[in-house]
N, C-alpha and C positions, 0 to 999 in steps of 0.2 A: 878461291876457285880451285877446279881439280886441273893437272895435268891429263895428258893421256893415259899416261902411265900407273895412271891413279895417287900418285904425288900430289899432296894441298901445296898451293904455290901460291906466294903473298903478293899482295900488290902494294907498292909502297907509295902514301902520299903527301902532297907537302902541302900544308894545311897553313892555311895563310895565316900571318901574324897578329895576338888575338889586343883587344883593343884595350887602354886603361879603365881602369871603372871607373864609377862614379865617383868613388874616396880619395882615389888616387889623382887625378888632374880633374879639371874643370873649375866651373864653378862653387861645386858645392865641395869640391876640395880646399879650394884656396879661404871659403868662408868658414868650414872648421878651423884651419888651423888660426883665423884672427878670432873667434868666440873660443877657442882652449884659451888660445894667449890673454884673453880678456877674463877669463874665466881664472887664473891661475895668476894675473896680478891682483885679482879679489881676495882672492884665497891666502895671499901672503901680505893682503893690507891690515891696516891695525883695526882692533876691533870686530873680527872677523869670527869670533870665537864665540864673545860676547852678544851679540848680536843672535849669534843662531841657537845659544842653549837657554836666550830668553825668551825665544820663540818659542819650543818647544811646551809652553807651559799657556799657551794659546790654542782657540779650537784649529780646525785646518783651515777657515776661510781666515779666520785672524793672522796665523802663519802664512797665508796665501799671498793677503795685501798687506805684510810684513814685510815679507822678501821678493817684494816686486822687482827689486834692483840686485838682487842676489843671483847668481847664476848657481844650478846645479848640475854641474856638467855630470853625464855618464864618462864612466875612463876611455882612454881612447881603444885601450885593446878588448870590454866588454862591447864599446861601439861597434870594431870589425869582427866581434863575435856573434852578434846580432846580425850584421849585414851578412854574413855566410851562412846564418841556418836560415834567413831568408833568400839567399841564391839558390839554397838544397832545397829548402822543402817547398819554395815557389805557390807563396799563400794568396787566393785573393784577395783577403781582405785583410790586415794587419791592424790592431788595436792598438794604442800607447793610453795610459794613466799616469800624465805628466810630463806635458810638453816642457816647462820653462820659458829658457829663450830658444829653445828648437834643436837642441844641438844633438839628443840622440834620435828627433824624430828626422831629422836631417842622414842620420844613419840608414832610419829605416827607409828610407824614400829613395836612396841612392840606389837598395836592393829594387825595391818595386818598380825605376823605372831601368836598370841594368835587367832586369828578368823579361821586360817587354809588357808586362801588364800588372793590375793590382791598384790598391789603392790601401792610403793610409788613411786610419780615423785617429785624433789625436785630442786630449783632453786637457783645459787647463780655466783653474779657479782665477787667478788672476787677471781683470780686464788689460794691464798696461802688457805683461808678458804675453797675452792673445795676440794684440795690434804689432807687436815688437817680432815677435816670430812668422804672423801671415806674413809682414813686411820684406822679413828673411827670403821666406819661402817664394816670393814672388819674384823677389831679386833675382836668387839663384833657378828660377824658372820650371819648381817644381808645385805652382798652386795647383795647378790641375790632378795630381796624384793624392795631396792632401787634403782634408774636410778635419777643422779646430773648432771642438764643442768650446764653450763657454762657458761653466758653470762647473757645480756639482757631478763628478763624475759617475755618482750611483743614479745619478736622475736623467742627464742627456745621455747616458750611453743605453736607458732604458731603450730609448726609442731607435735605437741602429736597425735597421734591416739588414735581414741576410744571415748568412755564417762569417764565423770569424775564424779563420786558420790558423792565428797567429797571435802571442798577446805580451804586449811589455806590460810590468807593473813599475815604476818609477817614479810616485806621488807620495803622498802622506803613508805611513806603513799603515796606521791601525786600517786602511782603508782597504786594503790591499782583499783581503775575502768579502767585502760586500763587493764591490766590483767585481770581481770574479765570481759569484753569488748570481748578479745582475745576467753576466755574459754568458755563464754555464749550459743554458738550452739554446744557446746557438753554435756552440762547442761542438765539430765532428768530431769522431775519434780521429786523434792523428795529430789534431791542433798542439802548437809549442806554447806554453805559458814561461817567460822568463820572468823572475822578481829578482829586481835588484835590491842592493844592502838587507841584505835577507837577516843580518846577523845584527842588525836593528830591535832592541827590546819589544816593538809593537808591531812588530811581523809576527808574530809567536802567535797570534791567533790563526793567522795565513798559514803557515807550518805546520801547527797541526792538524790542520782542515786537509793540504792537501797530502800530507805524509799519511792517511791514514783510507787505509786502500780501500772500504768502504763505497769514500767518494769518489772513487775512478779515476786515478791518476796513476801514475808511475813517476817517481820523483829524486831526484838527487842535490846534495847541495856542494858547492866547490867554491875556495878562494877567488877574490876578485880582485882585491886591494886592500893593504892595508892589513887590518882587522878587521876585514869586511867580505861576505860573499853575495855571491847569487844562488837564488835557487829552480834550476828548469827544471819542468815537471814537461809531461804529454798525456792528453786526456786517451784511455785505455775503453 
């Protein structure tokens, strides 16, 4: 406001202390950090190697109920990278292509219900990881934010209603542009598409589709781990 004087004079306030999130305490904090840790004594069991490069030579339903007992976690700092562009750009409706055992849709649900509204739609081939993760979900007291298709994710995510603001891809790579494919007319400009393990041989169809400015995107790819990235796009 003004003084008399014509002087702007501030008013100073003290703005009460902001509360932990979702990732940070609770429930669905203390339940990440036991599925990393379970996640990461897999990872360093024997066999671990074996097991997933004989997958790979399976359709994706046979890699599906392969690695029912497989965990693929997203990393934990792509998960808090995820849960912030869902604080900013504050989606209603948020898509995943690959639950697992839930541990990055558990990311995203932290956002949607830290933002006060929204809902997660969440895909997964596997009947035992569907039961295993609603389980999770219900535990940690976020059933009501998420809805776990069941199936083929080019076929149940046909029938979503609505727009989508917001889109993980984190399933089988070759899959990654049919689903996106499927979702694209319910795409407002604006919506965020992340792919994870982009630098995956059979995302190369996915990449080219949307690195080429034709189809309306705006697209960057950055490190994520490893020898591995992401690639976020936003539909233009």
């Amino acid at each position: 406001m003004f003084t008399g004087d014509g002087h702007r004079s501030v008013r100073l306030v003290d703005y009460p202390g902001r509360m932990p999130t979702s990732l940070d305490s609770g429930p669905i904090a203390s339940t990440l950090q036991d599925l990393y840790a379970a996640a990461e004594a897999q990872r360093s069991g024997p066999g671990h190697r074996r097991k997933r490069d004989s997958a790979e030579r399976l359709t994706a339903q046979q890699r599906a109920d392969g690695a029912a007992d497989a965990y693929m976690p997203i990393d934990r700092e792509a998960g808090r990278l995820l849960y912030s562009l869902i604080r900013a750009t504050r989606p209603a409706t948020v898509v995943e292509f690959g639950t697992s055992f839930g541990i990055s849709t558990l990311h995203l649900a932290a956002a949607v219900r830290d933002n006060g509204f929204g809902r997660v739609v969440t895909t997964e081939m596997n009947a035992h990881k569907v039961a295993a993760a609603s389980a999770t979900f219900e535990e940690v007291g976020v059933s009501d934010l998420v809805t776990v298709l069941n199936g083929d994710a080019v076929k149940t995510l046909d029938a979503l209603d609505g727009t989508v603001e917001f889109v993980l891809l984190d399933g089988w790579k070759e899959l990654y542009e049919p689903v996106l494919k499927v979702l694209e007319a319910r795409l407002p400009v604006g919506t965020l598409i992340a792919a994870d393990n982009a630098s995956h041989s059979d995302a190369g169809p996915y990449l080219e589709y949307v690195r080429n400015p034709a189809h309306g995107y705006v697209t960057f790819n950055f490190p994520s781990k490893r020898d591995d990235s992401m690639e976020l796009s936003v539909k233009v």
